[in-house]
N, C-alpha and C positions, 0 to 999 in steps of 0.2 A: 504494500500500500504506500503511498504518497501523498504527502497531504498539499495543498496551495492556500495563501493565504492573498488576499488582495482586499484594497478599498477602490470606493466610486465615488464620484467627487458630485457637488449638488448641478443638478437636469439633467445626470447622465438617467438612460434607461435602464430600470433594474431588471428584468429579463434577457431585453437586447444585448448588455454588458454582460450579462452569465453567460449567454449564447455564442457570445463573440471570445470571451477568457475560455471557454470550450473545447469550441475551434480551434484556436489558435494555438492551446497546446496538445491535441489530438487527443483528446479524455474521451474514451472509449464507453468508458465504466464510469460512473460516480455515483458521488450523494453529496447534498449538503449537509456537511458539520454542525454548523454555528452561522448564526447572522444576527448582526444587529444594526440598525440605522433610523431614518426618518424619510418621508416622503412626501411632498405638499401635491401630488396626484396619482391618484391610485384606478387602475383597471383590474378590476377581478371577474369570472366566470363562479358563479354561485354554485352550489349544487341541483343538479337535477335542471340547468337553464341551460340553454342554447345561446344567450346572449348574454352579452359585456354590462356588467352596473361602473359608472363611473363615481369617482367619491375624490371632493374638493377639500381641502383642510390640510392641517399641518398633522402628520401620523408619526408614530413611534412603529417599525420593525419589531414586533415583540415574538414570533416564532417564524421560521420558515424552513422546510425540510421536503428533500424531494430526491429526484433520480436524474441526472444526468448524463448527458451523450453524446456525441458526434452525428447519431440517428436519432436525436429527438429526446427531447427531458421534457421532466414531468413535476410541477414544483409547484406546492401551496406555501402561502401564506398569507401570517394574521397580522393586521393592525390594529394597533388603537389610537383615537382622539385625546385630544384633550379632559375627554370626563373619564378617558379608560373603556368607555364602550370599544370592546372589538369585533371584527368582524375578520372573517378568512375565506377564500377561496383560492382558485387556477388562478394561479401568475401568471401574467399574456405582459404583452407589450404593451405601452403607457404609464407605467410606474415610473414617476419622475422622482431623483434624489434630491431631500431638501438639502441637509448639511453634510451626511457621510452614508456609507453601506460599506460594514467590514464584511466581510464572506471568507468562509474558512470551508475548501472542497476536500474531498478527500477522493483520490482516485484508487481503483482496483486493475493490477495489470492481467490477472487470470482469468477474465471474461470480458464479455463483450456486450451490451444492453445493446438490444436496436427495437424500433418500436413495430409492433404487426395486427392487421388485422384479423382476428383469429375467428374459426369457423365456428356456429355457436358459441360462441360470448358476449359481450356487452354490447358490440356494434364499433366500439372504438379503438384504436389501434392501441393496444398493447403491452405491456413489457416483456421481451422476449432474453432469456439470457443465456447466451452462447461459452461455452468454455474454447479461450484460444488455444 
């Protein structure tokens, strides 16, 4: 295993920048560790919806934990407001950083994730995990 550790600086994309830190260093296999930061716009995919809710405000990063890949990751997370009401879903693109996002990844060099749609199951692609 190997771990990465990076920050995002404020209006980077928080998805987009996981996606692109990814890529870049060919993480086949992951999960996220640890995350902490803030966000002054947040897009999530709720559960059981087909569509994006958008949320304006200043957020606190209080969890976020998922699977990533070079074939597709898969990442919730929760914020909270200023009263501590939180809320979580799919991480998509639109999370804009307000002041920081640390991200601490950890990769697996002994498999492979790639995401599939599988024949009776949910309807959505995936996690499939291959031994290299």
């Amino acid at each position: 295993m190997k771990a990465y550790t990076f920050r995002l600086k404020p209006g980077q994309d928080l998805f987009g920048s996981i996606e692109t830190f990814v890529a870049d260093n060919t993480i086949e296999a992951g999960c996220i560790l640890s995350s902490v930061g803030s966000l002054t716009h947040a897009t999530l995919r709720l559960a059981n919806r087909s569509f994006y809710n958008e949320y304006e405000d200043h957020f606190e990063i209080v969890s976020m934990t998922g699977t990533i890949s070079t074939n597709g990751s898969h990442i919730h997370v929760a914020i909270s407001d200023g009263d501590g009401v939180t809320i979580g879903g799919h991480l998509v693109s639109g999370c804009k950083i307000y002041t920081t996002a640390e991200i601490v990844i950890a990769e697996f060099d002994d498999v492979i994730y790639k995401r599939e749609l599988l024949e009776n199951d949910s309807g959505y692609e995936e996690l499939v995990v291959y031994k290299k």
